[in-house]
LUMMARTI-347324 format. One record per residue (C-alpha): residue in three letters; x, y, z; residue number from 1. Coordinates in steps of 0.2 Angstrom, whole numbers. Layout:
N
site type=Ala; px=X; py=Y; pz=Z; seq=NUM
...
END
This chain:
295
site type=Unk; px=-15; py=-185; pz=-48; seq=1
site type=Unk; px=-31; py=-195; pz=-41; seq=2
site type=Unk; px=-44; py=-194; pz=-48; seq=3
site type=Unk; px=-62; py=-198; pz=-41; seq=4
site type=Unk; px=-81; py=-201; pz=-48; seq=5
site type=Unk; px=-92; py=-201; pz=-36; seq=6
site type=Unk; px=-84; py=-187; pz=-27; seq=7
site type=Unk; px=-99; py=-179; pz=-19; seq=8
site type=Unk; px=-106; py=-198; pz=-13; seq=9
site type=Unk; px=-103; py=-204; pz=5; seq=10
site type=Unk; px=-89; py=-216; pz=1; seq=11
site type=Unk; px=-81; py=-205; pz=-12; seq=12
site type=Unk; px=-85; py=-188; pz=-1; seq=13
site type=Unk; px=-77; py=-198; pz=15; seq=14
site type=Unk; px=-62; py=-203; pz=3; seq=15
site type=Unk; px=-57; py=-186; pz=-5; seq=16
site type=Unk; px=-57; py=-176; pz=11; seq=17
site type=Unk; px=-46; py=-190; pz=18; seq=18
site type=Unk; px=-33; py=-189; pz=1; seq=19
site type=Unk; px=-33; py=-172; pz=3; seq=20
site type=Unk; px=-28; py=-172; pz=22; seq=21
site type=Unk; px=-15; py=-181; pz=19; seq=22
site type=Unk; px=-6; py=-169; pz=3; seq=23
site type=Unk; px=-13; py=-180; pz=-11; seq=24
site type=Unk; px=-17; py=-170; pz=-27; seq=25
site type=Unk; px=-35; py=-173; pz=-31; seq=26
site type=Unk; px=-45; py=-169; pz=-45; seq=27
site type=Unk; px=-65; py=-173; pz=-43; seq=28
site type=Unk; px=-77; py=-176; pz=-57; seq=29
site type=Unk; px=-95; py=-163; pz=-54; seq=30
site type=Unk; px=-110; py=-164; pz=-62; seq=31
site type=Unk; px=-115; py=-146; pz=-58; seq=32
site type=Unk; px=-107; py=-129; pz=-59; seq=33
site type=Unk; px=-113; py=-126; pz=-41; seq=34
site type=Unk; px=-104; py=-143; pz=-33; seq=35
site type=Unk; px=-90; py=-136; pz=-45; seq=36
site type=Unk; px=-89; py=-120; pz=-35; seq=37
site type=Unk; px=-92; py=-130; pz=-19; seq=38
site type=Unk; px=-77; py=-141; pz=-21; seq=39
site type=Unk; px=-65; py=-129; pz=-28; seq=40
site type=Unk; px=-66; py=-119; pz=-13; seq=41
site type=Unk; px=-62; py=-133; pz=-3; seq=42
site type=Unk; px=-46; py=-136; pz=-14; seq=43
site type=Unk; px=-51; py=-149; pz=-23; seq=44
site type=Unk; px=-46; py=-148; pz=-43; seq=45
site type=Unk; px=-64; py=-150; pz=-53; seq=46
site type=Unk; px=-69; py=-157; pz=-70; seq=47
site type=Unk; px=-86; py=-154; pz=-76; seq=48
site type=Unk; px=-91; py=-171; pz=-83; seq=49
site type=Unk; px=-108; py=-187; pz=-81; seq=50
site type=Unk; px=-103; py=-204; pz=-85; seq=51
site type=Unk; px=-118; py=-206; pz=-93; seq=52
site type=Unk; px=-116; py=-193; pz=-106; seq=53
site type=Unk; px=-98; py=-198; pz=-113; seq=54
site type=Unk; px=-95; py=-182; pz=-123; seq=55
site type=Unk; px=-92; py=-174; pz=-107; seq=56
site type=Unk; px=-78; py=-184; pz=-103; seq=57
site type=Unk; px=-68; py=-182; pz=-116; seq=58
site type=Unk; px=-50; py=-175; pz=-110; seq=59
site type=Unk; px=-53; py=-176; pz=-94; seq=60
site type=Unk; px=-41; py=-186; pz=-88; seq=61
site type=Unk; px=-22; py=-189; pz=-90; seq=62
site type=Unk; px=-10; py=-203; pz=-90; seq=63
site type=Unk; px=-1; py=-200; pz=-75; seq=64
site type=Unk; px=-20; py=-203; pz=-67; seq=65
site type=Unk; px=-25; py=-215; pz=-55; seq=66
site type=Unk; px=-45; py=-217; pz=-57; seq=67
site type=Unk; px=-54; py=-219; pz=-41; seq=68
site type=Unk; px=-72; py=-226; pz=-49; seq=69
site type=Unk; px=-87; py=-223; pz=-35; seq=70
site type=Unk; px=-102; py=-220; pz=-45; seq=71
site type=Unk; px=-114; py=-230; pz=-40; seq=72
site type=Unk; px=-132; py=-229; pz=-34; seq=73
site type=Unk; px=-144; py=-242; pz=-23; seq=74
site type=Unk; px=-162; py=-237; pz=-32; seq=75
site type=Unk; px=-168; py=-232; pz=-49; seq=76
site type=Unk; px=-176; py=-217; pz=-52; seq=77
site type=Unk; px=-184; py=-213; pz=-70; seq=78
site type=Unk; px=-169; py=-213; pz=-83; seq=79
site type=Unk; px=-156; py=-215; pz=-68; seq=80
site type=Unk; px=-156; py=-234; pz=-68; seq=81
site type=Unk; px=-145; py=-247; pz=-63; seq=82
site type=Unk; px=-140; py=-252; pz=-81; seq=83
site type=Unk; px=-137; py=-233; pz=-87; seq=84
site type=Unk; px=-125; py=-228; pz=-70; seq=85
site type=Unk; px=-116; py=-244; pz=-66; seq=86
site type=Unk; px=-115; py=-252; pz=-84; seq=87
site type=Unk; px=-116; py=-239; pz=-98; seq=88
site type=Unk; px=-106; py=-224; pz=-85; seq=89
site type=Unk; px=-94; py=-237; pz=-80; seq=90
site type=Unk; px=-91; py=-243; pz=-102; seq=91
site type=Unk; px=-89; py=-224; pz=-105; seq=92
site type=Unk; px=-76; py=-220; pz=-91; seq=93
site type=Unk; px=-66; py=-234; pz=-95; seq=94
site type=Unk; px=-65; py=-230; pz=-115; seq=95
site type=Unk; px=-60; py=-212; pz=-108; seq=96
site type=Unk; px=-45; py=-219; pz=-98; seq=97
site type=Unk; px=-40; py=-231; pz=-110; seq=98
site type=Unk; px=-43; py=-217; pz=-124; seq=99
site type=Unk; px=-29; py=-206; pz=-110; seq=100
site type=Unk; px=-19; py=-222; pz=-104; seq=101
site type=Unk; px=-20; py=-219; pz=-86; seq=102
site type=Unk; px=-10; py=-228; pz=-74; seq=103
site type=Unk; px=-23; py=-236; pz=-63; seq=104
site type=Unk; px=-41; py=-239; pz=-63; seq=105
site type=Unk; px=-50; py=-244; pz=-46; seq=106
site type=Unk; px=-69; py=-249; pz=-47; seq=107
site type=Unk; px=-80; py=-251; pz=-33; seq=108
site type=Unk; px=-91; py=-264; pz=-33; seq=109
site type=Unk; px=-103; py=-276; pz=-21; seq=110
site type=Unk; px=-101; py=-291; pz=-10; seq=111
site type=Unk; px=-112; py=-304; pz=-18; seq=112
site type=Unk; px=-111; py=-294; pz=-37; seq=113
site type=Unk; px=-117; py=-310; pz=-49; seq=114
site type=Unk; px=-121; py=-306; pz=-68; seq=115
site type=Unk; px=-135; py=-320; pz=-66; seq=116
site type=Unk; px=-141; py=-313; pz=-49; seq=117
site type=Unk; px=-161; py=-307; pz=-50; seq=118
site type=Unk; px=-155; py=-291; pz=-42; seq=119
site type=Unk; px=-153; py=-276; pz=-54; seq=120
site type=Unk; px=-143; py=-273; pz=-43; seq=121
site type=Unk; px=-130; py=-284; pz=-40; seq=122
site type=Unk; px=-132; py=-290; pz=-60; seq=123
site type=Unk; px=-127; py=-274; pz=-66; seq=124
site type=Unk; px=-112; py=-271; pz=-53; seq=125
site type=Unk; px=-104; py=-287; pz=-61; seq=126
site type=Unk; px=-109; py=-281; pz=-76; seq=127
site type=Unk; px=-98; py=-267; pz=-71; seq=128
site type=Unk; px=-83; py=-278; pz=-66; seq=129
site type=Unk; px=-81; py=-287; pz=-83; seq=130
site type=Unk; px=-79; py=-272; pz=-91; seq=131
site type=Unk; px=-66; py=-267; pz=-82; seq=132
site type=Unk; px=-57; py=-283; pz=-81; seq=133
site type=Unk; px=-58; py=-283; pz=-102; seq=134
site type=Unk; px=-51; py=-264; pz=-105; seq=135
site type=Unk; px=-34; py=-270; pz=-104; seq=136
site type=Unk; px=-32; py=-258; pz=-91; seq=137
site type=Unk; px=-22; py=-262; pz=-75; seq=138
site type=Unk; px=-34; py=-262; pz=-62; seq=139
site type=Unk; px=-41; py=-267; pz=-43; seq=140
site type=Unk; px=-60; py=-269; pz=-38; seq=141
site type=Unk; px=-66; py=-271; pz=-20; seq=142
site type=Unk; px=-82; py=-279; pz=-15; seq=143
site type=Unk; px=-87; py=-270; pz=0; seq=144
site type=Unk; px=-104; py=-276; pz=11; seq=145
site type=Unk; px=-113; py=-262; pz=21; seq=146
site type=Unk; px=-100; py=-247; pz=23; seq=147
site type=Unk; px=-104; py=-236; pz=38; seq=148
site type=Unk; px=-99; py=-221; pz=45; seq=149
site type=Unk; px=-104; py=-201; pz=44; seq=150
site type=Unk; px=-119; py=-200; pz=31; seq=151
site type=Unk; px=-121; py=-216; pz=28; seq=152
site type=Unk; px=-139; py=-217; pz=22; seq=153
site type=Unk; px=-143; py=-234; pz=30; seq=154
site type=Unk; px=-138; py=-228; pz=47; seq=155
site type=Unk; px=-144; py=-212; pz=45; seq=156
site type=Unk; px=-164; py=-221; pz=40; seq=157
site type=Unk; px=-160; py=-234; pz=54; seq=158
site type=Unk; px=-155; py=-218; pz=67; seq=159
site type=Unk; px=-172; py=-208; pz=61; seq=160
site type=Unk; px=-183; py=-225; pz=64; seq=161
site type=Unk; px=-175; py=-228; pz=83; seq=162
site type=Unk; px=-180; py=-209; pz=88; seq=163
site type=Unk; px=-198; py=-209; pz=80; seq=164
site type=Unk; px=-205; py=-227; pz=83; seq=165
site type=Unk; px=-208; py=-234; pz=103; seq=166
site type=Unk; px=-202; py=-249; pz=95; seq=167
site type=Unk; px=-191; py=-258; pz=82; seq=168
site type=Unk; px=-198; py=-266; pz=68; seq=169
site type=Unk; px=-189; py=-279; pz=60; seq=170
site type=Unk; px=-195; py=-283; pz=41; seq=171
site type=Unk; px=-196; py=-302; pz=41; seq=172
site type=Unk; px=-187; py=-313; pz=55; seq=173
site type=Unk; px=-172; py=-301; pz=53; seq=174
site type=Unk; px=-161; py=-316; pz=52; seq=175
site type=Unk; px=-150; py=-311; pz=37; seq=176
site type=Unk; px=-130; py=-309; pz=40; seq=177
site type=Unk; px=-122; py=-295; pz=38; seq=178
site type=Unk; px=-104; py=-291; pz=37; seq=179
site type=Unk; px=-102; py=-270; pz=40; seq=180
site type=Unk; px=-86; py=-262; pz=38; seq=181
site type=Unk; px=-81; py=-243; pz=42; seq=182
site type=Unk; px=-79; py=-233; pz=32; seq=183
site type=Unk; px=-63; py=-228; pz=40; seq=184
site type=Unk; px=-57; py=-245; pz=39; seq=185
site type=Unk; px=-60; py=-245; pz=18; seq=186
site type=Unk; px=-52; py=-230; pz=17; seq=187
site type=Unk; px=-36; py=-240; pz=25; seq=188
site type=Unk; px=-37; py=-253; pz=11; seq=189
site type=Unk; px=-39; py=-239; pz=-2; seq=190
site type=Unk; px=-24; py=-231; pz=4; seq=191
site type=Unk; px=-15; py=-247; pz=5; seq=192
site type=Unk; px=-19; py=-247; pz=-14; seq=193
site type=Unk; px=-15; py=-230; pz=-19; seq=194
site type=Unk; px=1; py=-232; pz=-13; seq=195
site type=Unk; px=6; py=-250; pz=-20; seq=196
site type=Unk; px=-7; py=-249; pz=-35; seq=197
site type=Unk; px=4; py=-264; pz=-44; seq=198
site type=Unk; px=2; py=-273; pz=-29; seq=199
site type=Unk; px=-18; py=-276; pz=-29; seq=200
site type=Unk; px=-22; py=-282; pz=-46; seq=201
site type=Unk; px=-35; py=-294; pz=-41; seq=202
site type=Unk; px=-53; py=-291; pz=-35; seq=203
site type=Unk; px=-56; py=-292; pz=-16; seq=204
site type=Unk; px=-71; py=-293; pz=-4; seq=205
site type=Unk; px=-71; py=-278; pz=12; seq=206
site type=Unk; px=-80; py=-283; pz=25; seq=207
site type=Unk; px=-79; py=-280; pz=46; seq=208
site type=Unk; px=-74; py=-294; pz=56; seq=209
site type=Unk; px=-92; py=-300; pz=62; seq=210
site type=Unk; px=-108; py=-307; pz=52; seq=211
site type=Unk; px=-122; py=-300; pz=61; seq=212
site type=Unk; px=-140; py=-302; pz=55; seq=213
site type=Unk; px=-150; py=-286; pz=52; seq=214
site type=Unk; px=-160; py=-288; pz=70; seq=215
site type=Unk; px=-142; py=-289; pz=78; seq=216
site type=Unk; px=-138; py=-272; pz=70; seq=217
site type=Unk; px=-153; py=-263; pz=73; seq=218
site type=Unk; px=-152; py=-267; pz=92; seq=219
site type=Unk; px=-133; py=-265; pz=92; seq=220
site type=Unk; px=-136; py=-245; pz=87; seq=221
site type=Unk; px=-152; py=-243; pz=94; seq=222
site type=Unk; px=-140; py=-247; pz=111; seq=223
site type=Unk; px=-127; py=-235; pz=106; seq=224
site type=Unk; px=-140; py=-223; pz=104; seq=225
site type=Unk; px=-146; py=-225; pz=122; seq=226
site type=Unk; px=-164; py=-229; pz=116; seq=227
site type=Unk; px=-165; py=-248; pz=117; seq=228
site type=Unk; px=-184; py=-253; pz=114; seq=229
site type=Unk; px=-193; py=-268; pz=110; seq=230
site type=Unk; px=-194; py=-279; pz=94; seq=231
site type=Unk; px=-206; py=-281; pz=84; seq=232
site type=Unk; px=-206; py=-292; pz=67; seq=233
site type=Unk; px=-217; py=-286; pz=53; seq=234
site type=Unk; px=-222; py=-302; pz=42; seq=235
site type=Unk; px=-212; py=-298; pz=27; seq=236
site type=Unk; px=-225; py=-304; pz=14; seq=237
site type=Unk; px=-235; py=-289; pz=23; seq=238
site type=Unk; px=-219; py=-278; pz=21; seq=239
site type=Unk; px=-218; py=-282; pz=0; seq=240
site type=Unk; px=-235; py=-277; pz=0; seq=241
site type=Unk; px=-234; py=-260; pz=8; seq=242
site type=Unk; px=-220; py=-255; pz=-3; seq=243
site type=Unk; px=-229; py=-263; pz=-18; seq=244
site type=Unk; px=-245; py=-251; pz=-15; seq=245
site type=Unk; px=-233; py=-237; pz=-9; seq=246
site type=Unk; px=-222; py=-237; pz=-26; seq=247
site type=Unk; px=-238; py=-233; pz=-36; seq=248
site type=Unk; px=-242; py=-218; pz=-25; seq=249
site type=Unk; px=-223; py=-211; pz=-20; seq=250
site type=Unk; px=-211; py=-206; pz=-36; seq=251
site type=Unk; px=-197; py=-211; pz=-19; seq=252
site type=Unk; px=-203; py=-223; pz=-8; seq=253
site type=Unk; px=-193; py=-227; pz=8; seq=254
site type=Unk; px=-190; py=-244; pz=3; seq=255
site type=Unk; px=-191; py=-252; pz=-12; seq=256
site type=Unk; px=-195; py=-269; pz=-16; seq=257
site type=Unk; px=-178; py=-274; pz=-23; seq=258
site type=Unk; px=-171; py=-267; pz=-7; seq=259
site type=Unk; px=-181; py=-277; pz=4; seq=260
site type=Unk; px=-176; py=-296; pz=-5; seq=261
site type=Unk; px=-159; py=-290; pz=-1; seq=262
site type=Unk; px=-161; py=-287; pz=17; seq=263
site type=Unk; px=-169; py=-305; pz=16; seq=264
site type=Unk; px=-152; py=-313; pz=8; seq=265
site type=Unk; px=-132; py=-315; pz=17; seq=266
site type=Unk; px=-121; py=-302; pz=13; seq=267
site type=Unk; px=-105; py=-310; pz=20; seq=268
site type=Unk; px=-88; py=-315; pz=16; seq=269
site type=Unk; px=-71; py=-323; pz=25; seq=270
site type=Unk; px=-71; py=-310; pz=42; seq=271
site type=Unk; px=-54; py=-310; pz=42; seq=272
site type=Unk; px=-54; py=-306; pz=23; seq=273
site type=Unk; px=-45; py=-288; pz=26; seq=274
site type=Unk; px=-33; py=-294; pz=38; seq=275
site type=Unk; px=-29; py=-308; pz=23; seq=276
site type=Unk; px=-25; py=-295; pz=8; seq=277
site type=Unk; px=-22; py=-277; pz=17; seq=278
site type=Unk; px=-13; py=-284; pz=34; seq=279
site type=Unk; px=-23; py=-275; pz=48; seq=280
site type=Unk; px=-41; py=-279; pz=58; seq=281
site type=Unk; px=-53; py=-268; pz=55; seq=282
site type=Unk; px=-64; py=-264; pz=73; seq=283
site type=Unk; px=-79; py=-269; pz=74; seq=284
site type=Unk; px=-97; py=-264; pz=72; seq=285
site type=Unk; px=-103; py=-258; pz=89; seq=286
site type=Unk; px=-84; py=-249; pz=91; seq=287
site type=Unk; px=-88; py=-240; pz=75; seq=288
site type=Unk; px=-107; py=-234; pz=80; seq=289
site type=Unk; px=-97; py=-227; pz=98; seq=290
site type=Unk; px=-84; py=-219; pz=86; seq=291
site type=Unk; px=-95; py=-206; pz=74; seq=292
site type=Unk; px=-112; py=-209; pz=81; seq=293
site type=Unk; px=-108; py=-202; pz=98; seq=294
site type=Unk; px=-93; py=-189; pz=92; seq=295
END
């Protein structure tokens, strides 16, 4: 049995439809009776269960299990933070599946995740990986940069900018590098895992075989689009500002200021890292906008 948190997510969603495709037994973990309904009638087996809450856990897995970790989120929002999803969610999971002794346990991380970066962020994601690494469990980690496909949130926001504004702004010079990967080409490396778990006990960067900077991206899609328009570069000191003002007024801004000093930083690894550890080249960007933007 597989078994997948972050089951109603983009990644995870993406992940389950594809296990269950292909005759895989797998059980998701809900938060709500209604996304229990949901996903049982898409037959899917359902636990109800929050990582953050570790009584709910209890029993919920088995030893023949193989744990598919995906929980994860990019901002913080009251007591939804950083330290209580990645850190504290991850601790409680893992004592649940050493508590069960399952086989397998896969946790998704971040390309550049440092427990003395200044990113919440990032901090907390390696914060994540250690506890995993210590449990005793066996276990594989990927570090994947920007994962596109269907419902990807940053492609979705870049998409809604392109049709609304007559132009593109870029925060900053738009110089940072960027190394997407689709979402069908992860999946490739997961199944690789799934089906030779004792093979990937190691942590491993996924990334496309391309660094692009954020500008390259945005005119890349806003081409694939059919709506190329002209560029124009906001001063990002004027960017920090605007979010600054806005985060006192909005309980979600679009943006958040942690967001924005990672768009100002490299988010890259070895291009050919996926060819290296899971044998095959994933396609690149532009190839990957044609094939789910368009269809």
């Amino acid at each position: 049995m597989i078994f997948v948190s972050g089951a109603t997510g983009f990644v995870g969603g993406n992940l389950a439809e594809a296990l269950l495709s292909k005759g895989h037994k797998v059980k998701c973990l809900v938060r709500s009776a209604e996304a229990e309904k949901t996903w049982r009638s898409r037959g899917f087996e359902v636990v109800r269960g929050d990582i953050t809450m570790p009584e709910t856990l209890k029993d919920v897995l088995r030893p023949d299990d193989l744990v598919i970790h995906l929980v994860g989120i990019i901002e913080e929002r009251g007591k939804v933070t950083f330290k209580s999803i990645h850190v504290e969610g991850t601790a409680n999971l893992v004592e649940e599946a050493k508590r069960a002794g399952v086989k397998h346990f896969f946790y998704q991380s971040a390309l550049g995740a440092d427990k003395n970066s200044w990113s919440g962020y990032l901090r907390t994601k390696a914060e994540a990986e250690e506890i995993v690494k210590q449990s005793g469990l066996r276990y594989t980690i990927f570090r994947p940069s920007l994962i596109i496909g269907p419902w990807d949130g940053f492609t979705r926001r870049l998409m809604e900018m392109i049709k609304l504004s007559p132009i593109l702004p870029i925060p900053g010079e738009g110089r940072s590098r960027f190394q997407p990967v689709y979402i069908k080409d992860w999946m490739r490396c997961m199944s690789t895992v799934i089906d030779s778990p004792e093979k990937y006990l190691s942590t491993y960067d996924i990334g496309g075989p391309e660094h692009l900077t954020y500008m390259e991206m945005v005119e890349i899609l806003s081409e694939v689009m059919g709506r190329k328009k002209p560029v124009f570069k906001i001063p990002m000191g004027l960017m920090k500002l605007s979010v600054s003002l806005l985060s006192k007024v909005l309980s979600a801004p679009p943006v958040t200021s942690d967001q924005l000093r990672l768009i100002e930083m490299d988010n890259i690894s070895d291009p050919e890292t996926v060819e290296k550890n899971f044998g095959f080249k994933p396609v690149r960007y532009k190839d990957a906008l044609k094939d789910f933007i368009r269809r």
